[in-house]
C-alpha positions as CSV (number, residue, x, y, z in Angstrom):
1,X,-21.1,-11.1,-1.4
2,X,-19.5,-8.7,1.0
3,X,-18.2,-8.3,4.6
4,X,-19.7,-10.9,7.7
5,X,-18.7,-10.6,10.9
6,X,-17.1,-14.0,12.1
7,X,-17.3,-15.2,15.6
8,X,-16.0,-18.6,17.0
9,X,-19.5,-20.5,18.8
10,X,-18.2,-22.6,21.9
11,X,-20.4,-24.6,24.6
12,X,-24.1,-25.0,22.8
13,X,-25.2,-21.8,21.9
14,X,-22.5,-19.4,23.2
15,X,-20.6,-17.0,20.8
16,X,-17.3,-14.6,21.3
17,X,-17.7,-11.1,21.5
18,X,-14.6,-10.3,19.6
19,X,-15.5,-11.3,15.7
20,X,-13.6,-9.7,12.8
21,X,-15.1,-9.2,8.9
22,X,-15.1,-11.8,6.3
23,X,-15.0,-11.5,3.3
24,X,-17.6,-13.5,0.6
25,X,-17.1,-12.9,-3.0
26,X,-18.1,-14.8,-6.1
27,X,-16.5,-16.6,-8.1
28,X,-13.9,-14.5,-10.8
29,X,-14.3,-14.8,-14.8
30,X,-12.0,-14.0,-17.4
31,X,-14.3,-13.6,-20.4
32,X,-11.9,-11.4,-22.8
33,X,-8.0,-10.4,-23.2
34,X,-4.9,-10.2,-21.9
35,X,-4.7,-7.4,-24.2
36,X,-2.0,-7.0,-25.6
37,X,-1.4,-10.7,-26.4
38,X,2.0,-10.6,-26.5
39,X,5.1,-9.2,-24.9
40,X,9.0,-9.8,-24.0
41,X,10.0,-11.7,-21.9
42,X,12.3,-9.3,-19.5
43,X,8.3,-8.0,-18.6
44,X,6.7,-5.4,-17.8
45,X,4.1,-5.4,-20.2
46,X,0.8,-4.0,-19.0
47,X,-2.2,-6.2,-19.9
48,X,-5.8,-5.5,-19.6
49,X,-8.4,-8.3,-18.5
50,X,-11.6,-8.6,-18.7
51,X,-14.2,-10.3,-16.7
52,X,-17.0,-10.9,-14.0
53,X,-16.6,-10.4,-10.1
54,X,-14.0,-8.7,-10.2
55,X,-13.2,-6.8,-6.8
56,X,-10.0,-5.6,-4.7
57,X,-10.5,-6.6,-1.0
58,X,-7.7,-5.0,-0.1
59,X,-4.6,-3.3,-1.7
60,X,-2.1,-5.8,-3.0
61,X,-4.1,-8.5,-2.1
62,X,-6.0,-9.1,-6.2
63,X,-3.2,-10.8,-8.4
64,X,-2.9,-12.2,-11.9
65,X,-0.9,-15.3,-11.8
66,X,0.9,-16.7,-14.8
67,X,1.1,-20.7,-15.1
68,X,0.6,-20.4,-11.5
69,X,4.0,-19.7,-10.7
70,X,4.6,-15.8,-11.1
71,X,2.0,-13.6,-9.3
72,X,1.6,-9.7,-10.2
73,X,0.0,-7.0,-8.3
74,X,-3.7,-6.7,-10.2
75,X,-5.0,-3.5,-10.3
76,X,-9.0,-3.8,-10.1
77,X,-10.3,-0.7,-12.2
78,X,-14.3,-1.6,-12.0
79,X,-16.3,-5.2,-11.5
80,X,-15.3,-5.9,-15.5
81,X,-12.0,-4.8,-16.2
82,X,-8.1,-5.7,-14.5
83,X,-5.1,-4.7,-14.8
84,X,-1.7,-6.0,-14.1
85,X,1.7,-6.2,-15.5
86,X,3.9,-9.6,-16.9
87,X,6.9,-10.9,-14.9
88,X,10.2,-11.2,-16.1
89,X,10.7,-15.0,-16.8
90,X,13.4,-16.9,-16.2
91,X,14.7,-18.5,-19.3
92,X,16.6,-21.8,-18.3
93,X,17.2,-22.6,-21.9
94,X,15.6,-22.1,-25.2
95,X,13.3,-24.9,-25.1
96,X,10.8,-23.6,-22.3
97,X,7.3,-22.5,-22.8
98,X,6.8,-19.0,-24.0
99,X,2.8,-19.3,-23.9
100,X,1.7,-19.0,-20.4
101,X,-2.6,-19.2,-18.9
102,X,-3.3,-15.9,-16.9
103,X,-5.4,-16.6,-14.1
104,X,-6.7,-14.1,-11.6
105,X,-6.8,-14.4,-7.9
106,X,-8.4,-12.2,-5.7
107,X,-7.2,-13.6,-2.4
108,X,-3.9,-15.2,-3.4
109,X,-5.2,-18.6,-2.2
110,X,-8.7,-19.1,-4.9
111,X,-7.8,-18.7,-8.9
112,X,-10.5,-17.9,-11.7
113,X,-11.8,-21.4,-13.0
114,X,-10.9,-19.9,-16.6
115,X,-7.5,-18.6,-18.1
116,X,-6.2,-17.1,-20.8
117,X,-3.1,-16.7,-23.3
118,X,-0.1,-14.6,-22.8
119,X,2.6,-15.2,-25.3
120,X,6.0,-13.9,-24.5
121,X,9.1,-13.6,-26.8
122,X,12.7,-12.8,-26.8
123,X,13.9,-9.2,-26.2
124,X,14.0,-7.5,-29.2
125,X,17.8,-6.0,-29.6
126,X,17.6,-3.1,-32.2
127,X,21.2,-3.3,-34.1
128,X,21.1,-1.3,-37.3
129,X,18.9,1.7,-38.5
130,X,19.8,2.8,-42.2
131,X,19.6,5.9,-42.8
132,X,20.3,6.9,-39.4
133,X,18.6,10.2,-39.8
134,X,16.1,11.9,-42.0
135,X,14.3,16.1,-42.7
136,X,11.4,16.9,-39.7
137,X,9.1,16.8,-42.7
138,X,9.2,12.7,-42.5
139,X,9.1,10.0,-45.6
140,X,12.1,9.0,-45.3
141,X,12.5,5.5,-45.3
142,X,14.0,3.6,-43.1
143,X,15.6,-0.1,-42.9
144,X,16.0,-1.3,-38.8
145,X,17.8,-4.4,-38.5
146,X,16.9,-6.3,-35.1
147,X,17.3,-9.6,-33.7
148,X,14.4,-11.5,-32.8
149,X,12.0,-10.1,-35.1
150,X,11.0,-13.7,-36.7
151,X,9.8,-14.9,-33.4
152,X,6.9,-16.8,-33.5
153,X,5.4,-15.1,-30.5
154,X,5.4,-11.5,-31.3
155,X,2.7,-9.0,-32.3
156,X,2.0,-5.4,-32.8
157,X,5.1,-4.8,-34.2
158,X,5.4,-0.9,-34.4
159,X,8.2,1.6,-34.5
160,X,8.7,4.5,-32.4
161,X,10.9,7.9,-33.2
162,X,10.3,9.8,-29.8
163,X,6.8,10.3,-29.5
164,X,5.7,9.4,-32.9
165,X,4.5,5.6,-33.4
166,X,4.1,4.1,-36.9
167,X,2.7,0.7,-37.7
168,X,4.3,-1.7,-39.8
């Protein structure tokens, strides 16, 4: 794998003397991920691959592609390991596929041979929080009523109060 120089042969054995670099690079693996698994569908969830071959030939250019119809920017942190951030989808009605295969692309054109999972799920609209406050010194519990919550499709369900994050 790397950079050639490419040159266009005419007559028998003549060659240009302009060329410009090629690029060779093998073939891209997804081995582990997306992690997370999940996440809603208005996007912007960053998930983490991981993999073999993995290179950025030029910026912009290394993409994760969802059911080969949305493409994100991929961010290429080492030869293992991707990043890149879910679309918003389009919901046309209620009935459409909320599992989508991640491929990677490093070229826009050539896709990994393997995929993997991402499972998106409706936006989770926060309605209700009783109590509504509670003492600095925490336990206090609290009941938040949300729509969406029973969707098949979510994980890592966790609540936030400003910078604190508790599990379920």
């Amino acid at each position: 794998p790397g950079f050639v120089k490419l040159y266009v042969k005419y007559a028998d054995d003549r060659f240009s003397s302009d060329t410009i670099d090629f690029l060779y690079f093998h073939a891209t693996h997804i081995t582990e991920g997306p992690f997370p698994t999940c996440g809603p569908i208005k996007g912007g969830t960053q998930i983490m691959l991981k993999g073999d071959a993995f290179i950025e030939p030029a910026f912009g250019v290394a993409k994760c592609v969802f059911n080969g119809t949305y493409y994100t920017n991929a961010t290429v942190v080492n030869n293992n390991t991707l990043y890149c951030n879910t679309p918003e989808l389009i919901m046309e009605d209620e009935a459409e596929a909320m599992t989508y295969k991640v491929y990677v692309s490093l070229d826009g054109e050539n896709f990994s041979d393997d995929s993997v999972d991402f499972n998106f799920y409706d936006d989770i609209e926060i309605q209700d929080v009783i109590p509504w406050l509670g003492p600095m010194i925490g336990n206090t519990e609290v009941k938040v009523y949300a729509s969406h919550l029973d969707h098949p499709h979510i994980c890592d369900i966790s609540v936030r109060f400003g910078p604190i994050e508790l599990e379920q």
